[in-house]
VMD Tcl script that draws the C-alpha trace (Angstrom):
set ca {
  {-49.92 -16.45 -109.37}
  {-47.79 -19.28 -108.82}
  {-47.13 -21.50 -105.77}
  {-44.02 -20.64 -104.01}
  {-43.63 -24.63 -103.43}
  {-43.86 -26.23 -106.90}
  {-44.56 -30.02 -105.36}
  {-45.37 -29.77 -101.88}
  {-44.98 -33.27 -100.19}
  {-48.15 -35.40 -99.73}
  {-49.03 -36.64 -95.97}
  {-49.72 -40.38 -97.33}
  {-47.32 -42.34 -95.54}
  {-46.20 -42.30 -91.56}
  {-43.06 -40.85 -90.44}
  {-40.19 -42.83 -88.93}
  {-40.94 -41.87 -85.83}
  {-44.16 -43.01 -85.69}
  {-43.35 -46.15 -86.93}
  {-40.33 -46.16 -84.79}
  {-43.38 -45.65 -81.90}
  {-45.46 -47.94 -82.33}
  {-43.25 -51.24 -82.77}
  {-41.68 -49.66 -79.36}
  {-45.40 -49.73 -78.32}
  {-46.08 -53.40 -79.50}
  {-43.32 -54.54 -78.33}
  {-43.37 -53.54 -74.66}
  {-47.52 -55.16 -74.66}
  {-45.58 -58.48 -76.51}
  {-43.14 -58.63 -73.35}
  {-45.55 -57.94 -70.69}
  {-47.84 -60.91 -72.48}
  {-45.15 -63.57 -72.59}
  {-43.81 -62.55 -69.01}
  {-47.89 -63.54 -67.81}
  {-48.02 -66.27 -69.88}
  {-44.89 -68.34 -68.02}
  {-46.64 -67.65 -64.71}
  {-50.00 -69.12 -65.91}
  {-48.79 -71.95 -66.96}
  {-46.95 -72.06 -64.19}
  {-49.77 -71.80 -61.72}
  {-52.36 -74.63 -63.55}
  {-49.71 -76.57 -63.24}
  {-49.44 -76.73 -59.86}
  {-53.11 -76.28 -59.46}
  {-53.11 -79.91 -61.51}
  {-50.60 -81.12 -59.15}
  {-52.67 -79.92 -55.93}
  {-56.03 -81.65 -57.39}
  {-53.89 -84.98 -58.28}
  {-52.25 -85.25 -54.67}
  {-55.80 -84.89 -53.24}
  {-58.11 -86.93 -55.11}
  {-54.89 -89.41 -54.14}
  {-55.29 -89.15 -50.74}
  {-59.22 -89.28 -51.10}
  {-58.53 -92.39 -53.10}
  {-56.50 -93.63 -50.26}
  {-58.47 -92.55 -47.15}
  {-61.14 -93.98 -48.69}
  {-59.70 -97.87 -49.15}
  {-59.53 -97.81 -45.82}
  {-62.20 -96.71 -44.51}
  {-64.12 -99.74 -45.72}
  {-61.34 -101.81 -43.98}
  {-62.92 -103.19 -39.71}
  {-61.41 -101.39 -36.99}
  {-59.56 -104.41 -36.79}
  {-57.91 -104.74 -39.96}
  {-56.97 -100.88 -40.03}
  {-53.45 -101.43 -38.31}
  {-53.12 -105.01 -39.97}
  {-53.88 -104.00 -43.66}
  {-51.74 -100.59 -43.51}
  {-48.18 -101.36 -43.49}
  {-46.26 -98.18 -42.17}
  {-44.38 -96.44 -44.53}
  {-45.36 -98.85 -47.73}
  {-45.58 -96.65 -50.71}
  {-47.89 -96.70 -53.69}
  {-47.59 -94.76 -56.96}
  {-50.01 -93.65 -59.31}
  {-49.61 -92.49 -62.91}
  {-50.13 -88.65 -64.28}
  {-54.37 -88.52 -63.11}
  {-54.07 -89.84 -60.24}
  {-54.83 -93.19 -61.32}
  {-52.85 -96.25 -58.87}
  {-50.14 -98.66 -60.33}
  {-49.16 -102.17 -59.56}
  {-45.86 -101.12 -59.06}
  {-43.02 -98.04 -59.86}
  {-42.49 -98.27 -63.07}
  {-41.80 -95.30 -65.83}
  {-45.58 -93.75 -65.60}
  {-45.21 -93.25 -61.87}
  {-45.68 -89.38 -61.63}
  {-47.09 -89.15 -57.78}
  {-45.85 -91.69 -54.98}
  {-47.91 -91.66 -51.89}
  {-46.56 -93.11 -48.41}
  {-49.34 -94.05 -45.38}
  {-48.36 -93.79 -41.79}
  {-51.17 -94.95 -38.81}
  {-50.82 -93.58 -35.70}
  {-52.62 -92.95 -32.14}
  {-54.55 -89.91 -32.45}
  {-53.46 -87.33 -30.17}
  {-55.18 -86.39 -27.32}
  {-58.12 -83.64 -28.23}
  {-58.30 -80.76 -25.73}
  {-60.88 -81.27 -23.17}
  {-61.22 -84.95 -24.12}
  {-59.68 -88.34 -22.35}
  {-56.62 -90.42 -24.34}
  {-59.09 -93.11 -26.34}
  {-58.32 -96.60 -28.06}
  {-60.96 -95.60 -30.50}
  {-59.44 -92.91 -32.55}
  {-56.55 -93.22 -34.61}
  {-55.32 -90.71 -37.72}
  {-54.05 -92.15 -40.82}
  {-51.08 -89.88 -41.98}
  {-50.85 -89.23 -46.07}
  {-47.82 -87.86 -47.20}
  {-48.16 -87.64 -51.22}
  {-45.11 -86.91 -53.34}
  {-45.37 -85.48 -56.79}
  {-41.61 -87.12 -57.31}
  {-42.66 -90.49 -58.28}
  {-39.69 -91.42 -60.66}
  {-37.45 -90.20 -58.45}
  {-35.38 -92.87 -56.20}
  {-36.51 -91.62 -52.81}
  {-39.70 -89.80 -53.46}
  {-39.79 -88.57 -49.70}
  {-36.39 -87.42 -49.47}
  {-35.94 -84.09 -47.73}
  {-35.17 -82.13 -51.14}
  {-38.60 -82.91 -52.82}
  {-42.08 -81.20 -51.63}
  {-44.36 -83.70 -50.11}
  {-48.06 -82.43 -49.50}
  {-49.32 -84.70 -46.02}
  {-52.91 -85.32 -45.51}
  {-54.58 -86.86 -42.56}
  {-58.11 -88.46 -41.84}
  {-59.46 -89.32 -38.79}
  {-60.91 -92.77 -38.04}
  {-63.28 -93.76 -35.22}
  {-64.28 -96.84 -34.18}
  {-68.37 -97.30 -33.59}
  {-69.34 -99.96 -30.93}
  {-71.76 -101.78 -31.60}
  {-75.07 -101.55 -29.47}
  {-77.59 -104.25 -29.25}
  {-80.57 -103.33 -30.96}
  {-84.11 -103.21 -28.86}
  {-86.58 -103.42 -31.28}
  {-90.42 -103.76 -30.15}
  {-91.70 -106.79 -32.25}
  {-89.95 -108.87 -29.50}
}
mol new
graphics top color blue
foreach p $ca { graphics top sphere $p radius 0.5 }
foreach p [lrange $ca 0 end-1] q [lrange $ca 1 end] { graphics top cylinder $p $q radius 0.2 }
display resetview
């Protein structure tokens, strides 16, 4: 007896459906990869900028913190500005590797609750700028991160030792 189908088809290949399917498939997981991809980026980059503006205002804080209680309000000079290159690194001057600019303010340290107004506490204000090039890096339009440490000045107590 003889086949009703002299050739039947073989099932080798895929049909264009399926093929038609899966590039759908691929495609969509392509998108939703690049569309993650922009954010991450995005996101180290301002984790990069957050860890540069602090180690500057680490950097900063601690320069003057070695400085006397009475050299603190000669030494700062309010509203000087220093820049420092991509790393966080300070330079001389602006020039074109200025990435971060960082401007110090010292003021009286408000008045703690439950605590008396004191001569020997003042706040050194840190206001770090991540628009160094730029020709006001403070101006209103551009984000400025502010930091703050607290200084305290130690008097100095006579020492009773018993040898004497």
């Amino acid at each position: 007896m003889r086949d009703p189908i002299p050739n039947p088809p073989s099932r080798c290949g895929l049909t264009l459906i399926e093929v038609a399917l899966s590039l759908a498939i691929a495609a969509m997981v392509l998108t939703i990869l690049a569309g993650t991809l922009g954010s991450t980026v995005e996101f180290a980059a301002e984790g990069f900028d957050r860890f540069a503006m602090a180690r500057i205002s680490q950097t900063l804080s601690d320069e003057n913190r070695m400085l006397d209680w009475n050299q603190l309000g000669t030494e700062i000079q309010d509203g000087e500005i220093f820049f420092f290159d991509e790393r966080g690194r300070r330079l001389d001057s602006k020039s074109e590797e200025a990435v971060y600019a960082a401007r110090l303010r010292l003021v009286d340290s408000p008045v703690l609750p439950g605590s008396v107004e004191s001569d020997h506490l003042k706040r050194l204000m840190i206001e770090v700028s991540a628009r160094g090039r730029a020709e006001d890096p403070f101006a209103a339009l551009h984000p400025v991160r502010r930091f703050a440490s607290l200084y305290t000045r130690m008097e100095s107590v006579p020492s009773t030792s018993k040898g004497e």
